[in-house]
Structures are given as structure tokens and as C-alpha cells.
C-alpha positions in Angstrom: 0.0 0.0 0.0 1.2 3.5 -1.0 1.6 6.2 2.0 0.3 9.6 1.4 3.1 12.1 2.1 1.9 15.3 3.2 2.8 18.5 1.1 3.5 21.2 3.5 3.8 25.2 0.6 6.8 26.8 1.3 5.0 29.7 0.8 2.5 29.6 2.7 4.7 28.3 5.1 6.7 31.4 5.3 3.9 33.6 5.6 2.6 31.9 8.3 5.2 32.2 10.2 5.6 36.0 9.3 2.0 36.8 10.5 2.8 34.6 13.9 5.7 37.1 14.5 3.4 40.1 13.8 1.0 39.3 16.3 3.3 38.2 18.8 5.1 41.6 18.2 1.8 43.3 18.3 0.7 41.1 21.6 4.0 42.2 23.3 3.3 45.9 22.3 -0.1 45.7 23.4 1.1 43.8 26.9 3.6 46.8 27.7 1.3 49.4 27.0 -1.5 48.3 28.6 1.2 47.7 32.0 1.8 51.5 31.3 -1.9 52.4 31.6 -2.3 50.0 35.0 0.9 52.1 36.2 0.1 55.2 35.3 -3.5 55.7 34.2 -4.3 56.2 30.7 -5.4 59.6 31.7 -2.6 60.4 32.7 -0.7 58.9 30.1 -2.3 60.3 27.4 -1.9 64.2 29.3 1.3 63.2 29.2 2.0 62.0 26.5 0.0 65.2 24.0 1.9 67.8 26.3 5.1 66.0 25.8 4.5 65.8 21.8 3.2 69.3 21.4 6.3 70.7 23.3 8.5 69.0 20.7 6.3 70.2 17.7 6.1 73.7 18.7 10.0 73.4 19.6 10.3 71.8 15.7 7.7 74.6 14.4 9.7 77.7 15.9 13.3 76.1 14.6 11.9 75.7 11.3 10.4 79.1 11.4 13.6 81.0 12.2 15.6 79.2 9.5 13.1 80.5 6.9 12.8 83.9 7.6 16.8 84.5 7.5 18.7 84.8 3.8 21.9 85.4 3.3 23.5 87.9 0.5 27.2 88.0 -0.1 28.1 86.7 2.8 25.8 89.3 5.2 23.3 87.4 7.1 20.0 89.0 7.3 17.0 88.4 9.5 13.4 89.6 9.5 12.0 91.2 12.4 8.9 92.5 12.5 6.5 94.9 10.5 3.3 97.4 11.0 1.0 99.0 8.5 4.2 100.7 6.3 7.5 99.2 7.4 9.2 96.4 7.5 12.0 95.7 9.9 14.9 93.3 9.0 18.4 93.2 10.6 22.0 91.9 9.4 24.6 90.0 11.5 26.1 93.3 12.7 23.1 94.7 14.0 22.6 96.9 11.3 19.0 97.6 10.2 17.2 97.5 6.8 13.9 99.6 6.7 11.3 99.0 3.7 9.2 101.7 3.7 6.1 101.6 2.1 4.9 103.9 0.2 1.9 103.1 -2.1 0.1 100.1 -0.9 -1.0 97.3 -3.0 -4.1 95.1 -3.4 -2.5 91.9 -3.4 -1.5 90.3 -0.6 1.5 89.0 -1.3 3.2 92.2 -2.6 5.1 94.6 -0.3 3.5 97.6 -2.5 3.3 99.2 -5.1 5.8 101.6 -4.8 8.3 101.0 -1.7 12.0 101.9 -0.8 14.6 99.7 1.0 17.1 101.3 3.5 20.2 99.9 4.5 23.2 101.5 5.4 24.0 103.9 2.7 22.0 102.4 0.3 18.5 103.3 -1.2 16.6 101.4 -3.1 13.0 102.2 -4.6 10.8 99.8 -6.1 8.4 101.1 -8.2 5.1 98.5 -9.4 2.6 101.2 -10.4 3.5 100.3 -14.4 2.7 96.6 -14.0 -0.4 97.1 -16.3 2.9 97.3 -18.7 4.4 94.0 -17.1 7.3 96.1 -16.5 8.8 96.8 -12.6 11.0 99.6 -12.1 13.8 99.3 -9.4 15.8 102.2 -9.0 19.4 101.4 -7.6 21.5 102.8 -4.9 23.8 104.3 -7.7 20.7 106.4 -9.2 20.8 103.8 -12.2 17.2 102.4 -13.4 16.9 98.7 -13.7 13.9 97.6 -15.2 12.0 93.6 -14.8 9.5 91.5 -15.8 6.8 92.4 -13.1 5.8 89.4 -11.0 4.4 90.1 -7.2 5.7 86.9 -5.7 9.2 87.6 -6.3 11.8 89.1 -9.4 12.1 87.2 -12.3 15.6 86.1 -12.9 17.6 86.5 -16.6 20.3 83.5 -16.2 22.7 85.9 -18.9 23.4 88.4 -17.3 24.5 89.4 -13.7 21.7 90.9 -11.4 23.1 93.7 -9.4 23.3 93.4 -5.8 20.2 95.9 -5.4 18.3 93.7 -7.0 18.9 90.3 -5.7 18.5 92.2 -2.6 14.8 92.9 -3.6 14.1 89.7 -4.6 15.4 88.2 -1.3 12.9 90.3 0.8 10.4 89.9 -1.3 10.5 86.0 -0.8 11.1 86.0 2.8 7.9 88.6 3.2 5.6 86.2 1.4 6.8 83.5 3.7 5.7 85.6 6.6 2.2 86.3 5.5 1.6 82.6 4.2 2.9 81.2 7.5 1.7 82.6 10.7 3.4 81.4 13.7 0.3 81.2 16.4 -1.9 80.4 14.1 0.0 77.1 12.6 -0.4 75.1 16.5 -4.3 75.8 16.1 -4.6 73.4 13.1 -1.8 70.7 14.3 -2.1 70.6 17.9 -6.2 69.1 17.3 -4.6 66.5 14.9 -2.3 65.2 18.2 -4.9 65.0 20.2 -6.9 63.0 17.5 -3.5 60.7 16.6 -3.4 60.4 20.3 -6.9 59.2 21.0 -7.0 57.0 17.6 -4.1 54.8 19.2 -4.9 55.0 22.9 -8.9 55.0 22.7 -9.9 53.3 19.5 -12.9 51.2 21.4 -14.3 54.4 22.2 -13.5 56.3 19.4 -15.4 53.0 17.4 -18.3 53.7 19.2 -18.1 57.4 18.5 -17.7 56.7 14.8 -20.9 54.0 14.9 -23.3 55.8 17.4 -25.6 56.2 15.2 -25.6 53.1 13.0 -24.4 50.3 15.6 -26.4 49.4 18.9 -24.3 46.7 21.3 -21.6 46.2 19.2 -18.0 45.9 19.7 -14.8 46.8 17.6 -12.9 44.1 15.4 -9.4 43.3 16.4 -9.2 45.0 12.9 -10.7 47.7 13.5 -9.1 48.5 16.4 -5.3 47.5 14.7 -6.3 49.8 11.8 -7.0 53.0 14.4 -4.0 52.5 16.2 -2.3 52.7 13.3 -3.6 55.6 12.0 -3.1 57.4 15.1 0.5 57.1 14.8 0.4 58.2 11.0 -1.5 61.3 12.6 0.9 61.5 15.0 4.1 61.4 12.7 2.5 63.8 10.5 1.4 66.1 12.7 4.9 66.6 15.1 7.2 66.4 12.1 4.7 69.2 9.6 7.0 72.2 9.9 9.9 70.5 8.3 7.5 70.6 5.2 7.6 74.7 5.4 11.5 74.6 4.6 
């Protein structure tokens, strides 16, 4: 009589085995965290745990911040400081200030003005927008010379054949560094990622509840899926990454 040998797939084999190790990883995770919440309190732990993470994002948002509103011109470092209604304040390495003073506003946004000078040291510089029915931008040097450029509000278009005097790469430097500041605010940035923390927070250490909360409505008695809960979790800590590590998309 002929034995049947069992066929055992390779495969499938191998997969198994993978998936085994996932849960047992996911088990162990599970085990340490929920020793954490006996210790602790989940409470606690997740007060903890949102104050901790929005310290380092706010520490992450202000770094980021600073290195983009700094340029850097012939080796003179410049940063910006502040502005009101007409000015704005920017200082180099040596203290030294630069004043843009405006003096005919515009209507967009992201333009200083339509007619503005820069002041720094014994340079002035006017910029003069008023033509740009004419696409042309007239930027008076610091030597008394005219130089005159494609008009564009975001920034000063660049000719790759010939050299751009320094008055003008100047311009083009605050220019860019000004629309960063009125795109990015810096108190107002925390108000739309600190709420997504919270949310990555309570996705991975609440997702019973926050099943429930989804399904009030449509579910009576019912209870999460071990994926369902799996697949909050891990969105929470997608959230989460997202959320701490945003400002490194503003550079």
C-alpha cells in the first residue's frame, strides 16, 4: 500500500510564520502598553503623552520658522524682524538695520506695495510696481541707475545671462522671505496641528471608544474588530508622525 506524504507550501509556510511574528510583536506591544496604563493611568498617560509631543512640535515649528525667515547675501546674514501698517524691519549679523518703507500700498497680498524703498546703510533702493499694467517693474538702484524687470508680485524674475546687481537680488530676497511671513503665521500654525495630536493620540490609545463614537448612530451593542481596532492604532501614529514632524515641510 502507498503512504500519502503530506505537502507542506513553502510559501504559505513562510507567511505563516511571518503573521505569527506580527502578532506576537503586536501582543508584546499591546502587553507593555496596557502595564503602562495600569501604572500610570491612561489619563494620565495620554496628558502626558499630547503635552510631551506638542512641546517638541512647537520646539520643531519655531526652529523651522527662524531658518526661513533669515537669507543670506554676499556673505551678510540677514534676519526679518517684525512689521506694521508701512515698514518692515529686517536686521543683518552686525546689528545693522534694513527699513522697507512703504509707500503706495497694494491690493495683493503677497506684494510689499506698489511703490516702496529699502534702506540699509548707505543704500537706497526704490521699487516702483505702479507700471505693472505694462508687465514692466522699475527698481531704482542705490547708484541712481534704473533697472527695469518682468513684473511678478511673488518675487523678481531672474535673466540666467546676465548678472543681477546686488540691489536687486537684494529685492528679490525680501520679497521672498515677506511672502513667507504672510503665508505662515506662527500662532496660528499650533491651532490646526495641535487638534490633529490630540486626534493621533486618542486613535491609538482610545480606539474602542472612538469606534463607538464613529458608529453611534448606526451600531447598537456592538464591539470593535481586532481590525478595526489595529487599523486605528495605526492611524493614530500616521496622525501623529504627521502632525509633530509638519513644519519640516515649510523649509
Amino acid at each position: 500500500m502507498m503512504k500519502m506524504q503530506s505537502f507542506v507550501n513553502p510559501v504559505v509556510g513562510r507567511f505563516n510564520i511571518a503573521d505569527d511574528k506580527m502578532n506576537i510583536n503586536i501582543k508584546f506591544r499591546g502587553y507593555r502598553m496596557e502595564n503602562l496604563y495600569k501604572k500610570y493611568s491612561k489619563k494620565k498617560l495620554y496628558f502626558s503623552l499630547a503635552i510631551l509631543f506638542s512641546i517638541i512640535h512647537i520646539m520643531l515649528l519655531i526652529m523651522v520658522y527662524k531658518m526661513n525667515i533669515r537669507f543670506s547675501l554676499d556673505e551678510q546674514k540677514f534676519k526679518y524682524i517684525s512689521q506694521d501698517e508701512n515698514t518692515i524691519l529686517f536686521k543683518d549679523n552686525d546689528e545693522n538695520l534694513l527699513w522697507v518703507n512703504i509707500k503706495i500700498k497694494s491690493n495683493s497680498a503677497n506684494s510689499i506695495g506698489d511703490k516702496y524703498e529699502v534702506k540699509y546703510k548707505d543704500k537706497t533702493i526704490v521699487v516702483d510696481n505702479t507700471q505693472w499694467m505694462s508687465g514692466k517693474s522699475i527698481i531704482t538702484l542705490s547708484n541712481g541707475e534704473e533697472y527695469k524687470t518682468d513684473w511678478l508680485p511673488m518675487e523678481i524674475r531672474e535673466n540666467f545671462y546676465e548678472a543681477i546687481p546686488y540691489d536687486v537680488q537684494l529685492i528679490k530676497k525680501i520679497n521672498y522671505i515677506y511672502n513667507f511671513v504672510m503665508d505662515n503665521n506662527l500662532f496660528t500654525l499650533p491651532l490646526l496641528t495641535l487638534p490633529l495630536i490630540l486626534l493621533g493620540l486618542t486613535l491609538f490609545m482610545y480606539p474602542e471608544e472612538w469606534w463607538r463614537i464613529e458608529h453611534i448612530l448606526t451600531v447598537s451593542g456592538g464591539e470593535p474588530t481586532d481590525w478595526a481596532i489595529s487599523s486605528s492604532k495605526i492611524s493614530g501614529i500616521f496622525i501623529l508622525v504627521i502632525a509633530i514632524i509638519f513644519p519640516i515641510f515649510m523649509l
